[in-house]
C-alpha positions in Angstrom: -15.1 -9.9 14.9 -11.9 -11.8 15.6 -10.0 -9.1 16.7 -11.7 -6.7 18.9 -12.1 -3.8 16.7 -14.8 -2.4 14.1 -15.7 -3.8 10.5 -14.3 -2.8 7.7 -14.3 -2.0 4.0 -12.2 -1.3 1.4 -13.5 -1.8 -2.7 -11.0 -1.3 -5.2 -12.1 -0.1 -8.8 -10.6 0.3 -12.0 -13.6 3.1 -13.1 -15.2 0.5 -14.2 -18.7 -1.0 -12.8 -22.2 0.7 -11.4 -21.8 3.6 -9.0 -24.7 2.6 -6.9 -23.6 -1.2 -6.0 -20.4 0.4 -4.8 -22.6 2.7 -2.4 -24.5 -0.2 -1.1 -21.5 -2.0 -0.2 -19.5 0.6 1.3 -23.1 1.8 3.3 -23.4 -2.1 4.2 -20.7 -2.1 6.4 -21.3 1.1 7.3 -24.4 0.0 9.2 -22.5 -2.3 11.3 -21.7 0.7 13.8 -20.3 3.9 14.2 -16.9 3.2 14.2 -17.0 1.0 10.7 -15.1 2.1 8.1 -15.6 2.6 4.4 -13.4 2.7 2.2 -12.9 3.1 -1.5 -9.8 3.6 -3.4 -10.7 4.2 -7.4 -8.3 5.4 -10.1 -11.9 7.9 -11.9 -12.0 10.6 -10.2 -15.3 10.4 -12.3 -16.3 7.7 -10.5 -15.7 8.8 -7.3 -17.9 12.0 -7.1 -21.0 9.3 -8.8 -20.5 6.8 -5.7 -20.1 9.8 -3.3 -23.4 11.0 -4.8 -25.6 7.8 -4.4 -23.6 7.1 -1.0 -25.7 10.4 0.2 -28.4 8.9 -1.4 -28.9 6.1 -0.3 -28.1 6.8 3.2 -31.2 8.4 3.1 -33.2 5.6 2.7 -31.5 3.7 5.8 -33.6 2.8 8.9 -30.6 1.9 11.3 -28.6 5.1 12.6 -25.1 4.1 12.2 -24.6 4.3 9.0 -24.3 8.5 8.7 -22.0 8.5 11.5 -19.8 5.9 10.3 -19.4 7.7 6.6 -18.7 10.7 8.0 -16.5 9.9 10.7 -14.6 6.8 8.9 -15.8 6.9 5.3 -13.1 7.7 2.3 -12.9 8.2 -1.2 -9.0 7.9 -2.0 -8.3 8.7 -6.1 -5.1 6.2 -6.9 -2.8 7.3 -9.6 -3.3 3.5 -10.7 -4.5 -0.2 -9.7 -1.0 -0.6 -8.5 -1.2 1.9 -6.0 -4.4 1.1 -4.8 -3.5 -2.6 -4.1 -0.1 -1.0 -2.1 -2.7 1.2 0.0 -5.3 -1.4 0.4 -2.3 -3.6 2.2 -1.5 -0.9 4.1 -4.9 -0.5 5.3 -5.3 -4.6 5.5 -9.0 -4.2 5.3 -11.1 -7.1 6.9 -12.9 -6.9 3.6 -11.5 -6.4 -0.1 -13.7 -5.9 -2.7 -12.0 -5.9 -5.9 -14.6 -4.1 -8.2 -12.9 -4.5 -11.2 -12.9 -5.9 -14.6 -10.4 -8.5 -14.0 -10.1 -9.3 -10.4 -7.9 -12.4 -10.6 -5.1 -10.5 -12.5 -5.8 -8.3 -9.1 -4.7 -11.2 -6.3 -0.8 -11.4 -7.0 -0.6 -7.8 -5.9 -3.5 -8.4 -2.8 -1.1 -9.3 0.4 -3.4 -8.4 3.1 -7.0 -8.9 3.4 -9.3 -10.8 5.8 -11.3 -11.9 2.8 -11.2 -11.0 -0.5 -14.6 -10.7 -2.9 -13.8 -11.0 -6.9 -16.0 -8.5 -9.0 -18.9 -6.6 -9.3 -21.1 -9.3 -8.4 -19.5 -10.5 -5.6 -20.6 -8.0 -2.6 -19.6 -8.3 0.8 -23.2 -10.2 2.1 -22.3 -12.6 0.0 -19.1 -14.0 2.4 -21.3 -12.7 5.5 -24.1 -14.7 5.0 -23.7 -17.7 2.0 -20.4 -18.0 0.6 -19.3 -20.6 2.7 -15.9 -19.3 4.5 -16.1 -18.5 8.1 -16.4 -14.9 8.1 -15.1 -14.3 11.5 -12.3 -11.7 10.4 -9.1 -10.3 11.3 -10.1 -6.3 11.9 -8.4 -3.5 12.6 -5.0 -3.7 10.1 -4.6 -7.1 11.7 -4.9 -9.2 8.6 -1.2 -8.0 7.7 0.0 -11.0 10.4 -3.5 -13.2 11.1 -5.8 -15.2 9.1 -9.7 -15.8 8.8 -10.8 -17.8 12.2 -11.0 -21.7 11.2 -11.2 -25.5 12.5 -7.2 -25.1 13.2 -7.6 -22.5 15.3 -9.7 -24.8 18.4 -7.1 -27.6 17.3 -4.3 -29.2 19.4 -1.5 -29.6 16.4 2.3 -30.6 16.9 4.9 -30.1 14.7 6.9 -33.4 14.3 11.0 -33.2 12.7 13.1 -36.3 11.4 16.3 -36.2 10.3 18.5 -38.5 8.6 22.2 -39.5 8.6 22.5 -37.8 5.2 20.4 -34.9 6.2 22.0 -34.2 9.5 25.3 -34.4 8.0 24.6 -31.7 5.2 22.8 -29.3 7.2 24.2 -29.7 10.6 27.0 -26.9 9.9 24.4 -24.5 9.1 22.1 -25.3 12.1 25.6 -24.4 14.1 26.3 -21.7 12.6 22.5 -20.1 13.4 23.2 -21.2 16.8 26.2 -19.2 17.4 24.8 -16.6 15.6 22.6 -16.7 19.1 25.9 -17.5 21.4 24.0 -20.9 21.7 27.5 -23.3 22.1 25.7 -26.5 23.1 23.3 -26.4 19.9 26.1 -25.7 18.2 28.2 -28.5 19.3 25.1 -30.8 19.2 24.5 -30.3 15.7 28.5 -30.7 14.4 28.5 -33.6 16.7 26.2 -35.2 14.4 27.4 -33.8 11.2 30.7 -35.7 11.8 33.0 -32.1 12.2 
């Protein structure tokens, strides 16, 4: 992962969809190691106890160990008074993924602010983005997608920033460049920048 930390998942559903895919996603990351977490924040309490049911389930049927350790250590069934609610959690918990399991998932990504990658609908699981989707799946873990991005070409790229002015421009916002500079006790950007804007 990106940042050093354990995978993550977090699916949000609207009650809606099949129990058992759910399961199967939340046990896929589970199976990364111990220390993955799997999340799921629905607003059917219905719902819940059917994927906490074929979670046991299906855990059963798992050849690699981690799994039960990480769903009992790290695994979480959260029953949100709403979608709204479970999109303000889900950026609290800035999950590496977001699965939003859902009817509508677009209507969904105004209210999505942190997320390493985001998968729309019930046909959409987390494998997909790991191995065809296309994005780099190296992700931000850990809460850290609530201030980094998904690894890409910019990151192993020299870049630098390049600033022009004109007379005009200087001149109309030199004042307020000063005034941010004395806001800093910075007098000789201060004086630099009303030099130019002619007060």
């Amino acid at each position: 992962d990106m940042i050093a930390g354990p995978s993550e998942i977090l699916i949000i559903n609207d009650g809606a969809g099949d129990p058992r895919w759910m399961a199967l996603d939340l046990l896929s990351q589970a199976e990364h190691d111990e220390l993955a977490s799997s999340i799921l924040i629905t607003t059917s309490r219905a719902m819940a106890e059917h994927v906490s049911l074929c979670v046991q389930e299906e855990i059963e049927r798992l050849e690699k160990p981690y799994a039960r350790k990480s769903i009992e250590n790290y695994g979480i069934i959260v029953i949100a008074k709403d979608i709204k609610e479970a999109c303000m959690i889900s950026n609290e918990v800035a999950p590496e993924h977001l699965e939003l399991f859902v009817k509508e998932p677009e209507k969904l990504l105004r209210h999505v602010k942190n997320a390493g990658c985001i998968f729309l609908g019930s046909f959409t699981p987390e494998a997909t983005g790991d191995y065809l989707a296309g994005p780099n799946h190296t992700l931000p873990t850990g809460g850290t997608a609530r201030f980094s991005s998904p690894l890409g070409v910019y990151d192993f790229m020299k870049r630098t920033s390049i600033v022009g002015f004109s007379e005009k421009g200087i001149k109309a916002l030199g004042n307020d460049i000063a005034r941010f500079a004395e806001i800093e006790g910075l007098q000789a950007h201060a004086k630099s920048a009303r030099a130019r804007a002619g007060k």
